[in-house]
C-alpha positions as CSV (number, residue, x, y, z in Angstrom):
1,X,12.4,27.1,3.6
2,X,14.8,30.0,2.1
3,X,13.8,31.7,-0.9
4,X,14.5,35.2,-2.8
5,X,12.0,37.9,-2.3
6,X,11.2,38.8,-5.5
7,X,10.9,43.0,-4.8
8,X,14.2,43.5,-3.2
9,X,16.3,40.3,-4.0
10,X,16.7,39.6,-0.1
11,X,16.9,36.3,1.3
12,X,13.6,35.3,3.5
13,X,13.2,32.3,5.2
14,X,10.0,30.8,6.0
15,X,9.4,28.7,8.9
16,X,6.2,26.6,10.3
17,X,5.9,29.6,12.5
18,X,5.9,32.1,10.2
19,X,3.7,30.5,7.9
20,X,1.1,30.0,10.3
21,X,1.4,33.5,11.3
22,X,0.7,35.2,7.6
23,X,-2.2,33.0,7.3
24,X,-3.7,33.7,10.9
25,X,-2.8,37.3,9.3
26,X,-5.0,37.7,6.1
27,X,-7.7,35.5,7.9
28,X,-7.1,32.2,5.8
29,X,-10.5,29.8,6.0
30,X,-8.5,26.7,5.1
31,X,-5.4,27.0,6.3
32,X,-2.2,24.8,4.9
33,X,0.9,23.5,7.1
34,X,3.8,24.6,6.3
35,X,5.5,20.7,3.9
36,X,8.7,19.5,2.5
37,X,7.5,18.9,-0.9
38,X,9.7,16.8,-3.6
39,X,9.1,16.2,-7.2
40,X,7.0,13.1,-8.2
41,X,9.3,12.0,-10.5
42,X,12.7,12.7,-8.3
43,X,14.6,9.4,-8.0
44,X,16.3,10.5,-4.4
45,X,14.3,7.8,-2.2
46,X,16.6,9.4,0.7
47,X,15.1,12.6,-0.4
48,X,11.5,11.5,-0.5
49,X,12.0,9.7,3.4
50,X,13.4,13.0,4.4
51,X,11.1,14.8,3.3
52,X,8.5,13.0,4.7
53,X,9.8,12.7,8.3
54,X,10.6,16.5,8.4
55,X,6.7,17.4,6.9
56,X,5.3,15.1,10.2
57,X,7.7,17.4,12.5
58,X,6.5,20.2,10.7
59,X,3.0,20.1,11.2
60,X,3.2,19.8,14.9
61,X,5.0,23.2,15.0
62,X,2.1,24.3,12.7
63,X,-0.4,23.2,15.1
64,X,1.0,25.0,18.2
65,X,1.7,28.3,16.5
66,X,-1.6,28.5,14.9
67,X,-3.2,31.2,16.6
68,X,-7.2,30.8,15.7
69,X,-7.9,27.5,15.7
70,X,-11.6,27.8,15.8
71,X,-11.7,30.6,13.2
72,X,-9.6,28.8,10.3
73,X,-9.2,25.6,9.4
74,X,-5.5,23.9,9.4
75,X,-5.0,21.2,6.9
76,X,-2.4,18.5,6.8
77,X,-0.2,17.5,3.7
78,X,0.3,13.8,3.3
79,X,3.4,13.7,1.0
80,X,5.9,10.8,0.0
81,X,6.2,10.8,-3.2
82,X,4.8,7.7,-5.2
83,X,6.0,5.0,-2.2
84,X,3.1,3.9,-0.6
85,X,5.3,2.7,2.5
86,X,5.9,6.4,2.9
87,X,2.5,8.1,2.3
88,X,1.7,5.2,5.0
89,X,4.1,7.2,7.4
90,X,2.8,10.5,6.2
91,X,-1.0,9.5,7.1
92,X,-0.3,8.0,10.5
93,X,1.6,10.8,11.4
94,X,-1.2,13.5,10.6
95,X,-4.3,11.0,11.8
96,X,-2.2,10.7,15.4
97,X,-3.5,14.7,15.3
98,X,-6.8,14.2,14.3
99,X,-8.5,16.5,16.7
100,X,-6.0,19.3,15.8
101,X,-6.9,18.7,11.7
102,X,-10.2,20.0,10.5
103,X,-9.0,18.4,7.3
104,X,-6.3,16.6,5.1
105,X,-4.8,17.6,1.8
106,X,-2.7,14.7,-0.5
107,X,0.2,16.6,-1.7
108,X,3.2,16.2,-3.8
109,X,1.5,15.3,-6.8
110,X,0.8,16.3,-10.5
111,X,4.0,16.8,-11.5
112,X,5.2,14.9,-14.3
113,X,4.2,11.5,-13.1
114,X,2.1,9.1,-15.5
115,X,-1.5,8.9,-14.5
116,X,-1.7,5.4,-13.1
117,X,0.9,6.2,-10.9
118,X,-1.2,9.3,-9.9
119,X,-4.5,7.8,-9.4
120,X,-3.1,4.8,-7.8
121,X,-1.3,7.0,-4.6
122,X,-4.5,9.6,-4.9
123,X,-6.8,6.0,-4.4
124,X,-4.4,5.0,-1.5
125,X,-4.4,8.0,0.7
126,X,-8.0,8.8,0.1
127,X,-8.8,5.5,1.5
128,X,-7.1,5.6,4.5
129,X,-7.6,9.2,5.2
130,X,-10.6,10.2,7.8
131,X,-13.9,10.0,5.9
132,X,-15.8,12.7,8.1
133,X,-13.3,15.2,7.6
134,X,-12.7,17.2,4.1
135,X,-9.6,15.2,1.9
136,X,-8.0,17.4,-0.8
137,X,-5.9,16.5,-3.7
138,X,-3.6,19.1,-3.9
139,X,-2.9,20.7,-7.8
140,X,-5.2,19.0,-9.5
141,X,-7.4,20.7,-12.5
142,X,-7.5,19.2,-15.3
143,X,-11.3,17.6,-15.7
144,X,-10.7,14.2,-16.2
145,X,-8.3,13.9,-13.1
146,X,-11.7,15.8,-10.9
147,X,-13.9,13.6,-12.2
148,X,-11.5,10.5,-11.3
149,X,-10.8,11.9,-8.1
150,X,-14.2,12.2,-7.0
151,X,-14.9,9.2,-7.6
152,X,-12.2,8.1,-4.9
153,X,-13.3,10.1,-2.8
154,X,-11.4,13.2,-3.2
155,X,-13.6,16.5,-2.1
156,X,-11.6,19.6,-2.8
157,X,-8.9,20.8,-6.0
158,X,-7.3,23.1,-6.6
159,X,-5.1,24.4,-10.0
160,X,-4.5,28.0,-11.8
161,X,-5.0,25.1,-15.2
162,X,-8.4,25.9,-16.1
163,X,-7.2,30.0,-15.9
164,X,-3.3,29.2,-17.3
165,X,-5.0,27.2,-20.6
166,X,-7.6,29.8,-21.6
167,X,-4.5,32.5,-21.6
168,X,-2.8,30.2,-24.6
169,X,-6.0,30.1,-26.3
170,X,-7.5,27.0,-25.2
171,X,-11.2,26.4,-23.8
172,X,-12.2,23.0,-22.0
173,X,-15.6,21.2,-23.5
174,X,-17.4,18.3,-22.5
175,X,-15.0,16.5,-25.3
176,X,-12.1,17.7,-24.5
177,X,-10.0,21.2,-25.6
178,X,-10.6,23.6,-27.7
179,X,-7.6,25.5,-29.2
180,X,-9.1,28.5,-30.3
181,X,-5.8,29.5,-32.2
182,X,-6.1,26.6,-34.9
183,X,-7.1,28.2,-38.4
184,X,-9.9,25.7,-38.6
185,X,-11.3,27.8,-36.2
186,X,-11.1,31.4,-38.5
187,X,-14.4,31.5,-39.6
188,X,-16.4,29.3,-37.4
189,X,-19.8,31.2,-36.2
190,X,-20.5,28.7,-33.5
191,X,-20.3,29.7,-29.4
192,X,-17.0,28.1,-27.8
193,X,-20.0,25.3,-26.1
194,X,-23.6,26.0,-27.3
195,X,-24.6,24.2,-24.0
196,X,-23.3,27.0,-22.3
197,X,-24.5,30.4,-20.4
198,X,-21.3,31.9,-19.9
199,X,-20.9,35.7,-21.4
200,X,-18.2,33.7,-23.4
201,X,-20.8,31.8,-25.3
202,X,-23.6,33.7,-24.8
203,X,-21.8,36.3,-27.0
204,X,-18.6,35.7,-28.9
205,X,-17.9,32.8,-31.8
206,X,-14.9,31.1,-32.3
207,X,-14.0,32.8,-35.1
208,X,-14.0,36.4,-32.7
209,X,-11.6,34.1,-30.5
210,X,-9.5,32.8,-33.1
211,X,-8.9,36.4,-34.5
212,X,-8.3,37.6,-31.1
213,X,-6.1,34.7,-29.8
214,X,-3.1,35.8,-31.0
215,X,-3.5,39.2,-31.0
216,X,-5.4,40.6,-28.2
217,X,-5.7,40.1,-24.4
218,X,-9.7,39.7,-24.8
219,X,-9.4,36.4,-25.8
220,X,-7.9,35.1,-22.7
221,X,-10.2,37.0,-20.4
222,X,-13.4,35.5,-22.4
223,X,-12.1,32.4,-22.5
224,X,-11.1,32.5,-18.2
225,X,-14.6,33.1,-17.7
226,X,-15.2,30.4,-20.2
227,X,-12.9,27.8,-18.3
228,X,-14.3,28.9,-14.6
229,X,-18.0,28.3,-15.6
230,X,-17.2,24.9,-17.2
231,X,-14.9,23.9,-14.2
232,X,-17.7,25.2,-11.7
233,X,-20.3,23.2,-14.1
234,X,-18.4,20.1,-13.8
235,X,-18.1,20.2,-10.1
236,X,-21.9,21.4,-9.2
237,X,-23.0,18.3,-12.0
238,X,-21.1,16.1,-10.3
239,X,-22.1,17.2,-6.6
240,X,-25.8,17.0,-7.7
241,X,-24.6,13.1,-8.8
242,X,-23.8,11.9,-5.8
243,X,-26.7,13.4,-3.8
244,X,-28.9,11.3,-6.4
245,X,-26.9,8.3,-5.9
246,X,-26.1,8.6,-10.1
247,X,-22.5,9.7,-9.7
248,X,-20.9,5.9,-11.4
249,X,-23.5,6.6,-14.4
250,X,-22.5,10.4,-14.4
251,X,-18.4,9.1,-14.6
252,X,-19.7,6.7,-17.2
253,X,-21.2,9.1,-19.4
254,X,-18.3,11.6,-18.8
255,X,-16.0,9.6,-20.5
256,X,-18.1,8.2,-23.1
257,X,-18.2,11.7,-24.1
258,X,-14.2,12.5,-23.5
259,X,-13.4,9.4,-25.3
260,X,-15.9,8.4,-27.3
261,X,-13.1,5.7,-28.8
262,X,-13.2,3.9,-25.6
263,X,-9.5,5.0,-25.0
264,X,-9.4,6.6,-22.3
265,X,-5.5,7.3,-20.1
């Protein structure tokens, strides 16, 4: 992969090798081959084989240049796009190299496409991906898509979403979002969640937030710490779920609460 350096304007290029080698470098837990990743909603199917074939070769050259194997986890990518023929190809390639792969990760998604489609390939590769080993679903942080992923097995997210909202004013609440920058908002004494411990609620109101939004910087730092305690909320409620065996009643009343219209995407 070529890119620009953005400090000197100088053209790098970053191989399977070299990827593996900055990550042995800064001491990486998880580790992540090196993938040809293409847009969800690209209509090149010659792209999408292409891309798949070449993140398969990829991952062997990963797997021999990665120098600590039994210090940091390497993870494969399973892409291919929204064809299920292809992820198909994608998974038998990385389960043929099972014993190198502490885990797998189900790339090339949340980008555009419509959420059936989504849940749908996330459903597909989750169930024929290794059920002993860690499977993470690559970008994904909005709430409702954890909550739906967990309960196809997905283990592990990840997404700059709950950090990216709170800096346009926005909070995530059990019912949805909250954008802080509406006026209805101006002189509302209530705390962001009042089920909530964060310093956010613990000590500011909406209508500090909405005066702030626009203005200020403070407001997006309160409400990051806001968004981080919800997300970290949501995951540890739904951890402690399925240990009790009461994660399809915890879904259940999730989205009773997110859609209380029974309309849910």
């Amino acid at each position: 992969v070529t890119f620009q350096s953005p400090v000197d304007g100088a053209r790098k290029l970053l191989t399977p090798e070299e990827s593996m080698r900055i990550q042995n470098a800064i001491g990486a837990d998880i580790m992540m081959a090196l993938d040809d990743v293409v847009s969800s909603v690209h209509t090149d199917a010659e792209r999408f084989e292409e891309a798949t074939h070449r993140t398969t070769r990829w991952i062997d050259r990963c797997i021999a240049a990665h120098a600590r194997p039994s210090e940091q986890a390497l993870f494969g990518i399973v892409q291919g796009g929204l064809d299920r023929r292809l992820r198909d190809i994608s998974i038998d390639g990385l389960v043929a190299r099972d014993k190198d792969l502490p885990g797998y990760a189900v790339g090339g998604l949340a980008g555009g496409e419509d959420k059936e489609a989504f849940w749908t390939v996330v459903e597909h590769c989750l169930a024929r991906l290794p059920e002993h080993k860690p499977r993470y679903v690559m970008g994904v942080g909005y709430p409702l898509d954890m909550v739906v992923c967990a309960a196809l097995g997905a283990d592990m997210y990840d997404c700059v979403y709950p950090t990216r909202t709170a800096r346009f004013g926005t909070a995530l609440v059990p019912t949805g979002l909250l954008n802080l920058k509406k006026t209805q908002f101006e002189n509302d004494p209530r705390p962001v969640d009042e089920d909530c411990d964060c310093l956010c609620c613990r000590e500011y109101s909406r209508a500090f937030l909405h005066t702030t939004a626009t203005k200020e910087t403070v407001a997006a730092q309160l409400l990051t710490i806001h968004n981080i305690a919800y997300t970290q909320r949501l995951t540890r409620e739904m951890h402690e779920a399925i240990k009790d065996g009461t994660f399809g009643e915890y879904v259940l009343n999730y989205m009773t609460t997110m859609y209380p219209k029974g309309n849910p995407p």
